[in-house]
TIVO-2410 file (N, C-alpha, C; in nm, 3 decimals):
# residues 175
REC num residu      c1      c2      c3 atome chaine
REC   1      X   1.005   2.554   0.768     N      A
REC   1      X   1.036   2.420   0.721    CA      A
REC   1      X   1.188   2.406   0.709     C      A
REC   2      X   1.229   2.341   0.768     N      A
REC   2      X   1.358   2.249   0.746    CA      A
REC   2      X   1.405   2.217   0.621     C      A
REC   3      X   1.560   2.276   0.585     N      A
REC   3      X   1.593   2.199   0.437    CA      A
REC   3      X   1.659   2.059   0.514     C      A
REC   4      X   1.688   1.977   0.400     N      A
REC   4      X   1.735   1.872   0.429    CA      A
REC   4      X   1.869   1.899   0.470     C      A
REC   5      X   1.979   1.973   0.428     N      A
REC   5      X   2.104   2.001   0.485    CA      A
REC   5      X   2.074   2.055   0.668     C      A
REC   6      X   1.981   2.109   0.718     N      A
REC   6      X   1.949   2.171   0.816    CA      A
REC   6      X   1.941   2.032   0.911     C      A
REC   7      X   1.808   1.973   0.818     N      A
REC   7      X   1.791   1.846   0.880    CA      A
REC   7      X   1.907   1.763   0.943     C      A
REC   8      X   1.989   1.727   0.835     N      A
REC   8      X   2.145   1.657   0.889    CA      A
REC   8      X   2.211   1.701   0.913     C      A
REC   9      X   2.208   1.838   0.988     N      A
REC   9      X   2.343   1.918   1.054    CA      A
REC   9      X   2.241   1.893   1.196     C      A
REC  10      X   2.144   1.873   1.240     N      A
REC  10      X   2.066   1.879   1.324    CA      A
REC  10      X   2.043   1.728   1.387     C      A
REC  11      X   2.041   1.631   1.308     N      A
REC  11      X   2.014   1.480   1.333    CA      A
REC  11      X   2.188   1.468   1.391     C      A
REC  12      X   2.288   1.498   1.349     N      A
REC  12      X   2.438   1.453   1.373    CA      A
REC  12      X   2.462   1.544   1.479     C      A
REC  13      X   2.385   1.646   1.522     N      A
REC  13      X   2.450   1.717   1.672    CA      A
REC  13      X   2.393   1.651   1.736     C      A
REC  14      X   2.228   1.603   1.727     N      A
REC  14      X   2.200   1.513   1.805    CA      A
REC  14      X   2.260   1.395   1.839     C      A
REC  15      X   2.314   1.312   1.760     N      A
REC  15      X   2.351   1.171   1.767    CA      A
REC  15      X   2.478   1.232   1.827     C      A
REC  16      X   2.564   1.309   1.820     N      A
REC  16      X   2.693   1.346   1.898    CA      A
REC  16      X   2.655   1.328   2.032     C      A
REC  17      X   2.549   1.436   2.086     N      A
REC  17      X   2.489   1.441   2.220    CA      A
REC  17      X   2.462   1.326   2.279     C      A
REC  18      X   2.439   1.211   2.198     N      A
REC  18      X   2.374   1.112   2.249    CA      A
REC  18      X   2.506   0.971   2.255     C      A
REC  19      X   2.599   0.996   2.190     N      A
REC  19      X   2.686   0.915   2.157    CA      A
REC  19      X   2.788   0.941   2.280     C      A
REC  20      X   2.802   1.104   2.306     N      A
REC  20      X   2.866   1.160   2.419    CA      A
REC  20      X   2.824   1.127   2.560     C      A
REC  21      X   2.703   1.122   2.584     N      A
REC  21      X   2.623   1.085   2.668    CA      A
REC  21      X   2.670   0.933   2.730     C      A
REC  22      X   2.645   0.841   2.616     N      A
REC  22      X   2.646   0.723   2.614    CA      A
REC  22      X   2.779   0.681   2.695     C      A
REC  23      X   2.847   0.762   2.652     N      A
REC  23      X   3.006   0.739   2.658    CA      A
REC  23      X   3.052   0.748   2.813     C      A
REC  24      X   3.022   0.864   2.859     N      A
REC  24      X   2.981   0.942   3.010    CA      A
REC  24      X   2.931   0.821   3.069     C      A
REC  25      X   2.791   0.750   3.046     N      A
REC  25      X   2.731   0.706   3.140    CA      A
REC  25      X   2.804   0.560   3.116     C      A
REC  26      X   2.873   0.482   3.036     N      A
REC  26      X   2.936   0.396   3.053    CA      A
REC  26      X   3.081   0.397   3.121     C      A
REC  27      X   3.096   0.533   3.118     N      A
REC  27      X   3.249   0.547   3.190    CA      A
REC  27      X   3.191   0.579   3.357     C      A
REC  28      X   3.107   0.653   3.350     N      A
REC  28      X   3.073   0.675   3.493    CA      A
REC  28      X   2.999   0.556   3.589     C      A
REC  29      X   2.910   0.491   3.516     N      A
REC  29      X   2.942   0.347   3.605    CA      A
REC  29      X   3.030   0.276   3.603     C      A
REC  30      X   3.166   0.277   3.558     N      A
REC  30      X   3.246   0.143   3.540    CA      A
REC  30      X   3.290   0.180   3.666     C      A
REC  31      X   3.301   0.345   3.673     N      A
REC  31      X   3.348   0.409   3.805    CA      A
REC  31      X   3.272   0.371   3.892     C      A
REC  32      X   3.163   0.401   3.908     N      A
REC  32      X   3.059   0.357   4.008    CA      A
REC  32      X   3.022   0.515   4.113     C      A
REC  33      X   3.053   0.604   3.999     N      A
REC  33      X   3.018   0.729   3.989    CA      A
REC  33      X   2.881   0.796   3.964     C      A
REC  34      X   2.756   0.714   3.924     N      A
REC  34      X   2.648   0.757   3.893    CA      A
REC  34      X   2.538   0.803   3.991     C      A
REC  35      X   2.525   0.917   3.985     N      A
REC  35      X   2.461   0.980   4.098    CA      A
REC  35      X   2.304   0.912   4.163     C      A
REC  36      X   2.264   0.815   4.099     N      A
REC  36      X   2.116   0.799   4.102    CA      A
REC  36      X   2.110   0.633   4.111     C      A
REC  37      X   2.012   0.571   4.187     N      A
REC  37      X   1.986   0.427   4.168    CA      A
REC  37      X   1.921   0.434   4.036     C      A
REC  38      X   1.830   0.467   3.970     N      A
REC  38      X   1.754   0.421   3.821    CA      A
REC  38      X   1.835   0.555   3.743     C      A
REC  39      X   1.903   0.454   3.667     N      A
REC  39      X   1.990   0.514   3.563    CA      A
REC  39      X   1.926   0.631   3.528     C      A
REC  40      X   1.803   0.599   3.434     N      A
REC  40      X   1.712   0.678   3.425    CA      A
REC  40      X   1.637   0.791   3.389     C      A
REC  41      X   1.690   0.844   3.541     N      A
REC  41      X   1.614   0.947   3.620    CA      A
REC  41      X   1.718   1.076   3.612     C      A
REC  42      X   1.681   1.166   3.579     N      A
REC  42      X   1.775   1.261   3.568    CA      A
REC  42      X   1.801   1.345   3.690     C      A
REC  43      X   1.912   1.419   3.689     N      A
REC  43      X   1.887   1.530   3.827    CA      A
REC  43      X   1.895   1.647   3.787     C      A
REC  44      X   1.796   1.637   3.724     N      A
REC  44      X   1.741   1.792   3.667    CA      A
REC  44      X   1.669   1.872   3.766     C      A
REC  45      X   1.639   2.018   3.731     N      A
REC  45      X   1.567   2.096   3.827    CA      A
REC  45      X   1.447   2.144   3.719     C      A
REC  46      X   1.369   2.209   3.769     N      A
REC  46      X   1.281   2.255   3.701    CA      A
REC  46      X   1.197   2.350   3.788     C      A
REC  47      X   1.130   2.495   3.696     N      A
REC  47      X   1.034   2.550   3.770    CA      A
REC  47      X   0.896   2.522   3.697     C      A
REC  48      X   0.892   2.419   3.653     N      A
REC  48      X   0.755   2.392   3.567    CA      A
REC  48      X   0.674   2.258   3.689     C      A
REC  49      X   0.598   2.256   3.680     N      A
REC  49      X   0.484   2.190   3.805    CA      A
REC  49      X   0.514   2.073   3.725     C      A
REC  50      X   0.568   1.992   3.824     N      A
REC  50      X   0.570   1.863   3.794    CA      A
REC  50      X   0.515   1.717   3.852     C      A
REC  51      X   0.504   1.600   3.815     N      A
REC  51      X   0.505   1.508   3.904    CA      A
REC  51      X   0.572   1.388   3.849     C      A
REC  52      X   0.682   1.353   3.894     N      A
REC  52      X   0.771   1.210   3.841    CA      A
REC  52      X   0.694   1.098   3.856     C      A
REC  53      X   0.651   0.990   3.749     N      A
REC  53      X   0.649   0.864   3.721    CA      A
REC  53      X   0.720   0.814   3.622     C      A
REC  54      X   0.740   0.692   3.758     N      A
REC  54      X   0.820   0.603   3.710    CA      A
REC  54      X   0.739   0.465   3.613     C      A
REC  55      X   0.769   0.420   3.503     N      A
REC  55      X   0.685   0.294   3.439    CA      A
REC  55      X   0.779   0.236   3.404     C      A
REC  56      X   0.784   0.100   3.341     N      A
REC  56      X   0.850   0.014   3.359    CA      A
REC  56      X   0.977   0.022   3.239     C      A
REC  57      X   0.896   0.090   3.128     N      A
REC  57      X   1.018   0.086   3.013    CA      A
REC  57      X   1.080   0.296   3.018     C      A
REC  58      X   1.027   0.339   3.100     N      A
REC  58      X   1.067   0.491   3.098    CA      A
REC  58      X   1.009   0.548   3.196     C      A
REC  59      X   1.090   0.734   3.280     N      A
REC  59      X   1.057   0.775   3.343    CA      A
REC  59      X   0.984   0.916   3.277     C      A
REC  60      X   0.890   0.946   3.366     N      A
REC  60      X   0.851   1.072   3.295    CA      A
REC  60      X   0.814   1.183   3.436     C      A
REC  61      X   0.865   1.302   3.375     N      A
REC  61      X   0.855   1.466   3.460    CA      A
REC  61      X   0.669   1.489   3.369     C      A
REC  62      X   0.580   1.483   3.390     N      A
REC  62      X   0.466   1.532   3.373    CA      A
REC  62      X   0.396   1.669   3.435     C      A
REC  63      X   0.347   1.734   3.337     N      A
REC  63      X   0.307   1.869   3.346    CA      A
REC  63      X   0.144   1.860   3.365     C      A
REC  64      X   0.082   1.831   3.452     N      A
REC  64      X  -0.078   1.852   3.400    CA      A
REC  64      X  -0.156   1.956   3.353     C      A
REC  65      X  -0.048   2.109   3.428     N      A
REC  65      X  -0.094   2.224   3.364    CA      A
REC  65      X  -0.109   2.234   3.234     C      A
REC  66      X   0.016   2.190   3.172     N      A
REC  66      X   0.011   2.160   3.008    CA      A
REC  66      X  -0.064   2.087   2.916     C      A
REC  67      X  -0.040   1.945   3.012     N      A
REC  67      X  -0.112   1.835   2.969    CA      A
REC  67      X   0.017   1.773   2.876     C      A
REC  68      X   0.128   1.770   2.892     N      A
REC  68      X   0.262   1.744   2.837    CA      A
REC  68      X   0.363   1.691   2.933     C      A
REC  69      X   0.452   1.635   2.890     N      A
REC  69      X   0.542   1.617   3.000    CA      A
REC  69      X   0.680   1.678   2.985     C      A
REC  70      X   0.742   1.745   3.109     N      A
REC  70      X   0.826   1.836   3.118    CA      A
REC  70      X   0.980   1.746   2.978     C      A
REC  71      X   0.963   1.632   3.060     N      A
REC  71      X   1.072   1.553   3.029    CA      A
REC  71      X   1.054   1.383   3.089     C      A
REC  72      X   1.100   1.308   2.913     N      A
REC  72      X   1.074   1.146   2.940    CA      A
REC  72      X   1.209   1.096   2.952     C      A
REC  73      X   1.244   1.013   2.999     N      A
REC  73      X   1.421   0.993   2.983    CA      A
REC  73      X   1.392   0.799   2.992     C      A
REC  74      X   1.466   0.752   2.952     N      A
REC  74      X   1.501   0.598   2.964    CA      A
REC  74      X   1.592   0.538   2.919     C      A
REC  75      X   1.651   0.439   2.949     N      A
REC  75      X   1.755   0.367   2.924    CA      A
REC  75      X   1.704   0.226   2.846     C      A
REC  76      X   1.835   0.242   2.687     N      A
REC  76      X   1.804   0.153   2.569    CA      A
REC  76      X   1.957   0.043   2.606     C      A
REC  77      X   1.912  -0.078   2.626     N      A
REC  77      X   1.990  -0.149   2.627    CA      A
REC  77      X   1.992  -0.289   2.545     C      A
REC  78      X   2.145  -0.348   2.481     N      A
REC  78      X   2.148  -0.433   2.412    CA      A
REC  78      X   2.019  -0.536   2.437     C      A
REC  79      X   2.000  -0.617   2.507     N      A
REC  79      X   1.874  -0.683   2.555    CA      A
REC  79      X   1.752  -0.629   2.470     C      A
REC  80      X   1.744  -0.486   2.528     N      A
REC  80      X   1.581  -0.434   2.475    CA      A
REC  80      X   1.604  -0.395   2.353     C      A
REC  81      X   1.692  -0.358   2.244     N      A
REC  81      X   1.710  -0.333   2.100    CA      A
REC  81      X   1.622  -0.447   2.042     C      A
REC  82      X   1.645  -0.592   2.078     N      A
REC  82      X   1.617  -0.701   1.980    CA      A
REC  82      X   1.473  -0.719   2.017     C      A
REC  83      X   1.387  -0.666   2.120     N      A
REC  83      X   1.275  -0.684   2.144    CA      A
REC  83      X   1.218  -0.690   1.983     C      A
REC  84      X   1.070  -0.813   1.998     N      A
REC  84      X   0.990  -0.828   1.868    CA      A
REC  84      X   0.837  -0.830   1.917     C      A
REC  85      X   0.811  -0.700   1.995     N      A
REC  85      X   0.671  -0.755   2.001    CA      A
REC  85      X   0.644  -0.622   1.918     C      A
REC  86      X   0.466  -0.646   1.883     N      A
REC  86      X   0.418  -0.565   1.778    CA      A
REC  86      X   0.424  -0.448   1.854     C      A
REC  87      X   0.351  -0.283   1.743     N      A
REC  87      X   0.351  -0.210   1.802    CA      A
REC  87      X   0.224  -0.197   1.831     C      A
REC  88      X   0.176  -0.115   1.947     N      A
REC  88      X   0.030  -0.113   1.971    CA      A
REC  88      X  -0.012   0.021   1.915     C      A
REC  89      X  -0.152   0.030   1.894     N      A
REC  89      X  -0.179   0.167   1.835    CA      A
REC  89      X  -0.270   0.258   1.877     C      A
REC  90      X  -0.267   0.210   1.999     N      A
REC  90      X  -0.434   0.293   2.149    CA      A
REC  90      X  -0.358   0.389   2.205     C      A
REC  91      X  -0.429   0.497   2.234     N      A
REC  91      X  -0.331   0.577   2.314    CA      A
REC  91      X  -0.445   0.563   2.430     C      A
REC  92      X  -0.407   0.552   2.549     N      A
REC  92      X  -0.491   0.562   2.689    CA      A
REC  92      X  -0.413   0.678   2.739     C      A
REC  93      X  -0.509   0.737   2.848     N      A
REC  93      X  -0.470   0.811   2.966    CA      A
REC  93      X  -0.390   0.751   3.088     C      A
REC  94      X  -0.260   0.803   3.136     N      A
REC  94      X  -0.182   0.729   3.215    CA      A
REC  94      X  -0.279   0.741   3.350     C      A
REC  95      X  -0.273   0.650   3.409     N      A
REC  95      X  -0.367   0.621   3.546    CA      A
REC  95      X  -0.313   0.610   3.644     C      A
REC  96      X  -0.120   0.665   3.624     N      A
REC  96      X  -0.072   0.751   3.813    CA      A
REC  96      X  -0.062   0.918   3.757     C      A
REC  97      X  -0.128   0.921   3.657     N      A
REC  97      X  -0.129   1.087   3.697    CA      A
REC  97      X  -0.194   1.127   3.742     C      A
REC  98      X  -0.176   1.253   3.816     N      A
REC  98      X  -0.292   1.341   3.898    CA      A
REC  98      X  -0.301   1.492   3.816     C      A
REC  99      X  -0.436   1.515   3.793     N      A
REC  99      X  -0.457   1.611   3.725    CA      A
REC  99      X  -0.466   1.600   3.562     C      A
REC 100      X  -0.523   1.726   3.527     N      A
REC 100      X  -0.554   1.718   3.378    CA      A
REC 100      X  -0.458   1.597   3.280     C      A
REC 101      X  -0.506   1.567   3.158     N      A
REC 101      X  -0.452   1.494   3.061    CA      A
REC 101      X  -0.420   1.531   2.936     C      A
REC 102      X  -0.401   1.522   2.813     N      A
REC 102      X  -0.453   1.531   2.708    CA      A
REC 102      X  -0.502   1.383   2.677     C      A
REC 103      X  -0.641   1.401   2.559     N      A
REC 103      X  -0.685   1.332   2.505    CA      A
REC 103      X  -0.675   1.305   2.344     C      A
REC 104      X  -0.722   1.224   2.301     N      A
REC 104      X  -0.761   1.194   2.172    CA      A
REC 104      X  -0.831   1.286   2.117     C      A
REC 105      X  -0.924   1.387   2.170     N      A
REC 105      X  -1.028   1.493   2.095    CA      A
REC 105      X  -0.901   1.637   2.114     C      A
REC 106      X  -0.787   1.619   2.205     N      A
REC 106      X  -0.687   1.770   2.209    CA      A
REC 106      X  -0.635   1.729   2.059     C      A
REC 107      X  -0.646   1.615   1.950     N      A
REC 107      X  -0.527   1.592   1.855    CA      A
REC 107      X  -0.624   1.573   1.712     C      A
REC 108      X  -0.766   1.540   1.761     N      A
REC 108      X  -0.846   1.537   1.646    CA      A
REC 108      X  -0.831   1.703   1.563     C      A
REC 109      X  -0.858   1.697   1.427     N      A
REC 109      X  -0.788   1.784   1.338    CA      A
REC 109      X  -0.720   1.911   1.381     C      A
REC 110      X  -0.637   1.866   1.479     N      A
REC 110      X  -0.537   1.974   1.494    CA      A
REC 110      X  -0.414   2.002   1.376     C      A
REC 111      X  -0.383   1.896   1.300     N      A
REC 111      X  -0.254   1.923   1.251    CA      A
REC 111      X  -0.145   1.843   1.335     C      A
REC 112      X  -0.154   1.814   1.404     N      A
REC 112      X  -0.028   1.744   1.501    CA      A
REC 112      X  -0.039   1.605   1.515     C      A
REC 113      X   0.082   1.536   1.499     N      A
REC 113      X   0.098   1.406   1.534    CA      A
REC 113      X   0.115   1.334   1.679     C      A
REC 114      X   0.075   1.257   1.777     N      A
REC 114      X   0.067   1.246   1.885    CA      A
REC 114      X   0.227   1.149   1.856     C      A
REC 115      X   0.235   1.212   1.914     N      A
REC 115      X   0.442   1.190   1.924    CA      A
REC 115      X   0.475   1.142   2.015     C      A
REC 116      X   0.566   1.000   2.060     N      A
REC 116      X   0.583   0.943   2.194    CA      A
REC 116      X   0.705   1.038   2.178     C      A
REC 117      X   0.737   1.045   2.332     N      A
REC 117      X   0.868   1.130   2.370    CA      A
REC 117      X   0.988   0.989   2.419     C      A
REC 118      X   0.940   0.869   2.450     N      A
REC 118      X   1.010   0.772   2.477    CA      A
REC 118      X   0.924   0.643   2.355     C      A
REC 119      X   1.011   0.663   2.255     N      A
REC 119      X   0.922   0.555   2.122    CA      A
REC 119      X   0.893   0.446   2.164     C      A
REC 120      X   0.737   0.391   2.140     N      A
REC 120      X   0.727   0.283   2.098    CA      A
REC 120      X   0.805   0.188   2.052     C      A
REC 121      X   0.919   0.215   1.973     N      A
REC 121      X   0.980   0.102   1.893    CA      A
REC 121      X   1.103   0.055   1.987     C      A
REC 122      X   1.088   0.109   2.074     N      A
REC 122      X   1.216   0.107   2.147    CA      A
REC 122      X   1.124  -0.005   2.327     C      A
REC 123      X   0.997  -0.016   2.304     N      A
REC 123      X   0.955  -0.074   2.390    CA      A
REC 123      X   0.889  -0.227   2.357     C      A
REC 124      X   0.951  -0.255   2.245     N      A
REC 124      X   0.923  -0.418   2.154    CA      A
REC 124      X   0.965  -0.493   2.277     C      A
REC 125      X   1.070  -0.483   2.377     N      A
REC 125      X   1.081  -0.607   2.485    CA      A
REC 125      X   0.985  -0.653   2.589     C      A
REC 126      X   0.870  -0.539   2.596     N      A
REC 126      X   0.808  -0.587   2.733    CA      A
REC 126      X   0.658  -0.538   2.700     C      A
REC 127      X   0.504  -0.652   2.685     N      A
REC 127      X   0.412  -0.587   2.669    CA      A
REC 127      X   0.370  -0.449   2.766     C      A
REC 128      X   0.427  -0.469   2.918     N      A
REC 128      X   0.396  -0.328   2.941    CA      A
REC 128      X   0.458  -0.210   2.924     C      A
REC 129      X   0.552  -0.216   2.879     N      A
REC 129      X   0.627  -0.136   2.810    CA      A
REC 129      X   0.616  -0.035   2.726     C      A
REC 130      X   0.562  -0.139   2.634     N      A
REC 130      X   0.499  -0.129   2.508    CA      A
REC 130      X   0.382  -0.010   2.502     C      A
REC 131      X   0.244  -0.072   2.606     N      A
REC 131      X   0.118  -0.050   2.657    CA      A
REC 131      X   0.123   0.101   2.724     C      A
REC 132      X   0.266   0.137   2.788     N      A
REC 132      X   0.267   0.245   2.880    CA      A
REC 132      X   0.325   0.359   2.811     C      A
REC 133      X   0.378   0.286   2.678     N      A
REC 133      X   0.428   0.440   2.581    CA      A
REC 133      X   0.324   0.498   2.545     C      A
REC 134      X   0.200   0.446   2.528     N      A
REC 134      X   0.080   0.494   2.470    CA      A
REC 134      X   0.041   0.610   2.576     C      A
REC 135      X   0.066   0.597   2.721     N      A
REC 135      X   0.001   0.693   2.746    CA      A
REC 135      X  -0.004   0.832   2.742     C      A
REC 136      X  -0.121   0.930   2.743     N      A
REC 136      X  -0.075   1.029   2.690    CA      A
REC 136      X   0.003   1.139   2.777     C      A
REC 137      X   0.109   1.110   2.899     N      A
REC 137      X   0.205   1.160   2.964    CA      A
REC 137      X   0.316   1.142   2.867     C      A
REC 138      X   0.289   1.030   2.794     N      A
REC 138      X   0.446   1.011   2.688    CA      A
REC 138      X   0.433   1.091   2.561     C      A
REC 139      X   0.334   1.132   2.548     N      A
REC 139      X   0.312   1.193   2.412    CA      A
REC 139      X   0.281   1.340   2.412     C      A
REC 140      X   0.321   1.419   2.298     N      A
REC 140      X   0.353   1.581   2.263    CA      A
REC 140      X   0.292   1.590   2.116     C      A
REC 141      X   0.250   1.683   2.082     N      A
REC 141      X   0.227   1.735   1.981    CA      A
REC 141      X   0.342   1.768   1.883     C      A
REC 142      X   0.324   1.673   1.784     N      A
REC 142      X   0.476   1.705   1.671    CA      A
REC 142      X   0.426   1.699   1.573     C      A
REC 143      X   0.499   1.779   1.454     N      A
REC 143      X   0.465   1.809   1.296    CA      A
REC 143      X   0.504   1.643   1.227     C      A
REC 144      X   0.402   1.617   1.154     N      A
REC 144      X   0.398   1.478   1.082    CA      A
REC 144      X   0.559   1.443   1.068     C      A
REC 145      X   0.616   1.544   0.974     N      A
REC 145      X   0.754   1.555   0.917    CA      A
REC 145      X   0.825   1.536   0.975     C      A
REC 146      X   0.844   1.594   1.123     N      A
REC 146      X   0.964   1.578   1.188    CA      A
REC 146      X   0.875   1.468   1.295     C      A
REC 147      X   0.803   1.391   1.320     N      A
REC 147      X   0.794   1.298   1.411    CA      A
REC 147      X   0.807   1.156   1.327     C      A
REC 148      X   0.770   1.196   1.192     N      A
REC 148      X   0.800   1.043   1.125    CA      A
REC 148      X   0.922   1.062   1.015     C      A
REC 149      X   0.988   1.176   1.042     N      A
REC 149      X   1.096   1.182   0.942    CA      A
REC 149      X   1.229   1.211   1.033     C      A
REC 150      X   1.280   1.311   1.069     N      A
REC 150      X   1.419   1.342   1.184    CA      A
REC 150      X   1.393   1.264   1.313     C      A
REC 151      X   1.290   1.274   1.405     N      A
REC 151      X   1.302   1.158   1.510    CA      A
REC 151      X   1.311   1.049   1.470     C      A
REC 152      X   1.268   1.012   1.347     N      A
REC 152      X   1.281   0.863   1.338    CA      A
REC 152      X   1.411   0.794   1.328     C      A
REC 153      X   1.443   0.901   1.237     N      A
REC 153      X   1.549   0.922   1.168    CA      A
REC 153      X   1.657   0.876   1.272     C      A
REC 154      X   1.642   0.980   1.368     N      A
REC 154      X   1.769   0.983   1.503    CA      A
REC 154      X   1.750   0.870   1.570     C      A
REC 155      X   1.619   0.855   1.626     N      A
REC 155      X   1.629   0.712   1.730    CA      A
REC 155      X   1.665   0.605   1.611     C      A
REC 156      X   1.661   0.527   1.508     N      A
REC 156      X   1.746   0.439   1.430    CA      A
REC 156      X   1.895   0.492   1.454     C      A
REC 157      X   1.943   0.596   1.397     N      A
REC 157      X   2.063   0.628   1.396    CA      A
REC 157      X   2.171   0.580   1.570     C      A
REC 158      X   2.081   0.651   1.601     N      A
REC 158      X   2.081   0.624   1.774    CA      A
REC 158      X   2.118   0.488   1.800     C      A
REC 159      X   1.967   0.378   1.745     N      A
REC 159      X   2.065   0.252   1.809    CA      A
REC 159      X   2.186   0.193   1.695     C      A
REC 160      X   2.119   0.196   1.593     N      A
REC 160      X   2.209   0.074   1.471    CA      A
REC 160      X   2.378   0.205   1.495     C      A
REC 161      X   2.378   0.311   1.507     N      A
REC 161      X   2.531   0.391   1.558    CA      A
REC 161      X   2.610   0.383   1.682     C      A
REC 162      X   2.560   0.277   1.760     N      A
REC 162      X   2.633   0.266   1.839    CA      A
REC 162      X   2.707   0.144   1.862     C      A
REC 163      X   2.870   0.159   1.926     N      A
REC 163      X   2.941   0.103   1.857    CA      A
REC 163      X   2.939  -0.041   1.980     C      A
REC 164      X   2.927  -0.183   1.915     N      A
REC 164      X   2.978  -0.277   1.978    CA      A
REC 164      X   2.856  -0.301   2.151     C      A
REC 165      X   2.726  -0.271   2.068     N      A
REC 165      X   2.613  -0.261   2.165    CA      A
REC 165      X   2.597  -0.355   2.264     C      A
REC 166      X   2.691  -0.489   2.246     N      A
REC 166      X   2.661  -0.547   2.377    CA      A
REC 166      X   2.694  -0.515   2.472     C      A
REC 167      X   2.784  -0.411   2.503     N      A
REC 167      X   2.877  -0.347   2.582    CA      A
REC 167      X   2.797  -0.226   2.596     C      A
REC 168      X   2.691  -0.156   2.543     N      A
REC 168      X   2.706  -0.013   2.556    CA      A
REC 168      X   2.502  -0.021   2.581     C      A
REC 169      X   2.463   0.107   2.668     N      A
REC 169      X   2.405   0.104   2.670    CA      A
REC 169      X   2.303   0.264   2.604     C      A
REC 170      X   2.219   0.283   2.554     N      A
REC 170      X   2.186   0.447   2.519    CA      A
REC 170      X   2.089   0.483   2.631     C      A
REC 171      X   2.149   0.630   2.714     N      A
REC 171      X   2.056   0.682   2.770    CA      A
REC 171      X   1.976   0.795   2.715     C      A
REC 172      X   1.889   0.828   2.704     N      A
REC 172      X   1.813   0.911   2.644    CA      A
REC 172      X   1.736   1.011   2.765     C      A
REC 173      X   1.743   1.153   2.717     N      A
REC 173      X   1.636   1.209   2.779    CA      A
REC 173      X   1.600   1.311   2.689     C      A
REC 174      X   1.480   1.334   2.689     N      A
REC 174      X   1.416   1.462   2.590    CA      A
REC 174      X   1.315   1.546   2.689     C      A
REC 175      X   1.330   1.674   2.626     N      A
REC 175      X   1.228   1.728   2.709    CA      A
REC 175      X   1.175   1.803   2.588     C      A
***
């Protein structure tokens, strides 16, 4: 268990990473330096079995061996911050994956919180958006504490910390 000093030496390297990031990918398009058409998409490598989908509010590296996904990444922009639609609370099976899933019975009394890796709250602009965080390619197994206490924590910090947001956009990737 995490003390709380641990906690906020841990939430502020993150938000550095992400503030740094931010910074990069706004300087590197002004250049017109960005290696990729969908912001996105990372150019990562991996030796874990993967298959990339793309959905409309995020990309995801999916593992079916696992039933997890390697890595979700997406881009938070001024526009999509002010989104107000509700949150939904179904989790479905994504329907371009190929191969195994996890379900609703992998999370029944396990102990684990079905954790989006690209939040819900961050997909208030677009009902499919919204609809496609649910699936369970977006979601991981996380401890109550740290999925409704330090992630939360960070993605707020994340947007309301960044500076002069009409201008700036947050890219995110987690794996």
């Amino acid at each position: 268990m995490m003390t709380k000093k641990q906690q906020k030496l841990l939430l502020n390297a993150l938000l550095t990473v992400i503030v740094l990031g931010t910074v990069w990918y706004n300087n590197s398009c002004q250049r017109g330096t960005y290696p990729t058409e969908r912001v996105e998409i990372p150019q990562l490598t991996t030796s874990n079995a993967s298959q990339r989908i793309a959905h409309e509010g995020y990309t995801v590296s999916y593992n079916a061996d696992w039933k997890l996904p390697n890595w979700v990444a997406y881009e938070l922009t001024a526009q999509e911050v002010v989104g107000e639609l509700p949150r939904e609370d179904h989790f479905y099976p994504d329907p371009m994956v190929v191969g195994m899933q996890a379900t609703k019975d992998d999370y029944r009394n396990s102990g684990y919180d079905r954790g989006h890796m690209a939040p819900a709250a961050d997909m208030k602009w677009s009902e499919t958006a919204m609809r496609e965080s649910f699936y369970f390619s977006n979601i991981c197994p996380q401890i109550h504490n740290f999925n409704a206490g330090i992630w939360q924590d960070l993605r707020i910090e994340g947007v309301n910390g960044l500076p002069n947001m009409a201008t700036y956009s947050l890219c995110v990737v987690l794996s």
